[in-house]
N, C-alpha and C positions, 0 to 999 in steps of 0.2 A: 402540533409538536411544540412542546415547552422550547423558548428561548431564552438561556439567561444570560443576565448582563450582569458585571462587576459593580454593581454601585457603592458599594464599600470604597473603589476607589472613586469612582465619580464626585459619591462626595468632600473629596476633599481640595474640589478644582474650585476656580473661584465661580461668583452668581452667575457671571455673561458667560461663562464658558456653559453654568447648568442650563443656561434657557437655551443655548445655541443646539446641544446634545439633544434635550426636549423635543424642539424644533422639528432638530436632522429624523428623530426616533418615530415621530408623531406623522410628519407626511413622508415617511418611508412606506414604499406599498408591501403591504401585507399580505406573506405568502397563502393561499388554500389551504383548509386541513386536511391532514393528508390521512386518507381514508386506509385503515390496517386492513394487508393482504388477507391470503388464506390461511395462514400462520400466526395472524394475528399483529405484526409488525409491520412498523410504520419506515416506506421506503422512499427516497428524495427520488424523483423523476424529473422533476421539473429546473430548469435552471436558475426561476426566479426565487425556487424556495431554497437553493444552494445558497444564494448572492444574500437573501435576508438572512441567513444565521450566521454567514460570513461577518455580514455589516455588524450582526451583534457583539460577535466571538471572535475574534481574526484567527484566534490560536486552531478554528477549525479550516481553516483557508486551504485548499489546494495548490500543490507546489507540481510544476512541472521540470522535469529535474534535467534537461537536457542544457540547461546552463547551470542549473545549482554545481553538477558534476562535472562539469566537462573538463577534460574530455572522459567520457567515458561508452562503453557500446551495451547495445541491445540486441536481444537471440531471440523476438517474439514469436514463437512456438506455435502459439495461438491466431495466429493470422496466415499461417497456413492449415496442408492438414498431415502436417507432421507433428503431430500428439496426441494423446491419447484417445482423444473422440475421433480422429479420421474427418473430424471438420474444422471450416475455415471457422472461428468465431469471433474473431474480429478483424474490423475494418479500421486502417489506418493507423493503430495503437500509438500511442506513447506514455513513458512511465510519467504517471501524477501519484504523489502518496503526501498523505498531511505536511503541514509543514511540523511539526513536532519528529517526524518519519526524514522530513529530508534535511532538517539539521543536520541529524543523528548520524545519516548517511554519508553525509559530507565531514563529518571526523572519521567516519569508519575510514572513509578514500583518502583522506590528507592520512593517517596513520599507517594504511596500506601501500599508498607511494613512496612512505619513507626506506619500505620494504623492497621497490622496485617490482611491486603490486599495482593493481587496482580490479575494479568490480565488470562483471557482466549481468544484465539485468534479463531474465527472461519472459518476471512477470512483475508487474506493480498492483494501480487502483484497477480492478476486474468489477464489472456491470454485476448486480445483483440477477440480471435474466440472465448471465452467462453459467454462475452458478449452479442457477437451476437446471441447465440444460447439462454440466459434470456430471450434477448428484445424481440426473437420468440415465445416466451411462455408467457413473460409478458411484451407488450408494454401500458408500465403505467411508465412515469418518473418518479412520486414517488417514486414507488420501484424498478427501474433498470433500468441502463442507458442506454439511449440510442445512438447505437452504432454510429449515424452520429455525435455525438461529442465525443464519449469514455468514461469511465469511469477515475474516482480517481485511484480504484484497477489498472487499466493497463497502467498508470504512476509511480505505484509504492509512492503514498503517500497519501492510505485509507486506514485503518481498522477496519474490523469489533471484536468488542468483548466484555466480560461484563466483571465483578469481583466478584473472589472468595476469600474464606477463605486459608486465607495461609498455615494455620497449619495442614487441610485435603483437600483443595482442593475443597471443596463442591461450586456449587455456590449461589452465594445472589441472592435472590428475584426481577424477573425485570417481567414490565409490558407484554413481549410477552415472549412467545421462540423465537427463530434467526429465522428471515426471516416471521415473523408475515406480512401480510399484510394487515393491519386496522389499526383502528383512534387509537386502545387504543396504537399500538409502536409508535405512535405521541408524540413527547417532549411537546406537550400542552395538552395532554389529564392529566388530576387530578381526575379523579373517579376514583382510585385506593390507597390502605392501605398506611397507613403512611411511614410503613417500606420498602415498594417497591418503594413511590415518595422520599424518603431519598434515595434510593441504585443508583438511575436515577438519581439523583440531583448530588451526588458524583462524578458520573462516568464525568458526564457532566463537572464540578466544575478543575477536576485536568485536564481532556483535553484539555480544555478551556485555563489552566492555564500556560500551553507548547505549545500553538499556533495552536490547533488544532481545527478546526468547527466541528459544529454536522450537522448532516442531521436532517432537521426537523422532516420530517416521520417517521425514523426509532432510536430507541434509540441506537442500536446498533451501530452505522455508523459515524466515524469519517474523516476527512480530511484535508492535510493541504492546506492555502488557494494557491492560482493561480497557480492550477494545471497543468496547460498551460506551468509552465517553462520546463515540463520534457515530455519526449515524451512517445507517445504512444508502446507500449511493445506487441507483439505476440510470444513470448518465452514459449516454453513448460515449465515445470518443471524440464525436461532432460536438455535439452539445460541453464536452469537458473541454474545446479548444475557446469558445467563447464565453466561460465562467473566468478562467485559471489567466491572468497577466501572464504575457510572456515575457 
């Protein structure tokens, strides 16, 4: 896996800073190359090869959002078997999404508090095996990606979520529950009450307005655009709690 470095600004640091970087670059260990799946893509497994592209790039770093956001709550779906596959598939979850993701997110919530808003998250960074075991159950690109190109969630800059009332927590009126698959979680679907195309409209309006796209299908389903720059992730939730600073 290529890893690049900014040297454009490097060099403009003075000589002891160039040798100290050299240095740190030279006996940093050197992740395995990582052998492309069935698909042909190259997927992170490993936690040391997370931590070396980290050290390269910060801008790819994992953010664990349960203080970036706080307060705010989680509905992980997926760790029961209250969704769509009827299985539990994950163990332990919590939302990580890039840090370029959890900025983003964190203006979405200062903007939405000011509203007497905030977010509920049902899904974040999602395992590359978790994927594939969706597209087993639902190969429909609408609603779940298909694994010979990856997903948003296992790059680390999708989330799923809606919005609730701040002051109890309750949530506002959206046209499915999580993980609906029909025309009515379609962002063009309008046969539905004023106050439920006002709560869609919202969610859409502040996303939108921190750089983040909607999935057409699903209203719940955010991402940031060229997903491409960050690689694809197969990190348990175990292994994502000993990479990511808390």
């Amino acid at each position: 896996m290529a890893i690049s470095i900014c040297w454009n600004k490097i060099e403009k640091l003075p000589l002891r800073l160039h040798i100290f970087i050299f240095l740190i670059y030279s006996c940093a260990p050197k992740p395995q190359s990582i052998k492309p799946n069935e698909y042909g893509l190259q997927v992170v497994q490993k936690t040391g090869t997370l931590r070396y592209i980290v050290a390269a790039d910060s801008t790819h770093a994992m953010v664990l959002l349960d203080k970036k956001l706080a307060p705010f709550t989680t509905a992980f779906y997926y760790e029961t078997t209250d969704n769509f596959t009827k299985q539990k598939l994950y163990k332990k979850p919590k939302a990580y999404v890039r840090l370029e993701a959890a900025n983003a997110l964190k203006k979405v919530q200062d903007t939405l508090q000011l509203l007497g808003l905030n977010i509920m998250i049902f899904d974040a960074y999602r395992p590359y095996t978790v994927t594939k075991k969706m597209w087993e159950i639902v190969p429909d690109d609408r609603y779940a990606a298909n694994p010979a190109n990856g997903s948003g969630h296992n790059r680390g800059v999708a989330v799923d979520l809606t919005l609730v009332n701040l002051a109890n927590g309750s949530e506002l009126a959206m046209p499915t529950p999580f993980d609906s698959f029909s025309d009515t979680a379609h962002h063009d679907f309008m046969q539905l009450p004023s106050d439920v195309l006002a709560n869609r409209s919202l969610l859409k309006k502040v996303m939108e307005q921190y750089g983040f796209v909607a999935l057409s299908t699903e209203w719940w389903h955010y991402y940031l655009p060229n997903p491409k720059r960050y690689e694809l992730l197969d990190l348990s939730f175990k292994q994502m709690r000993k990479v990511v600073k808390k």
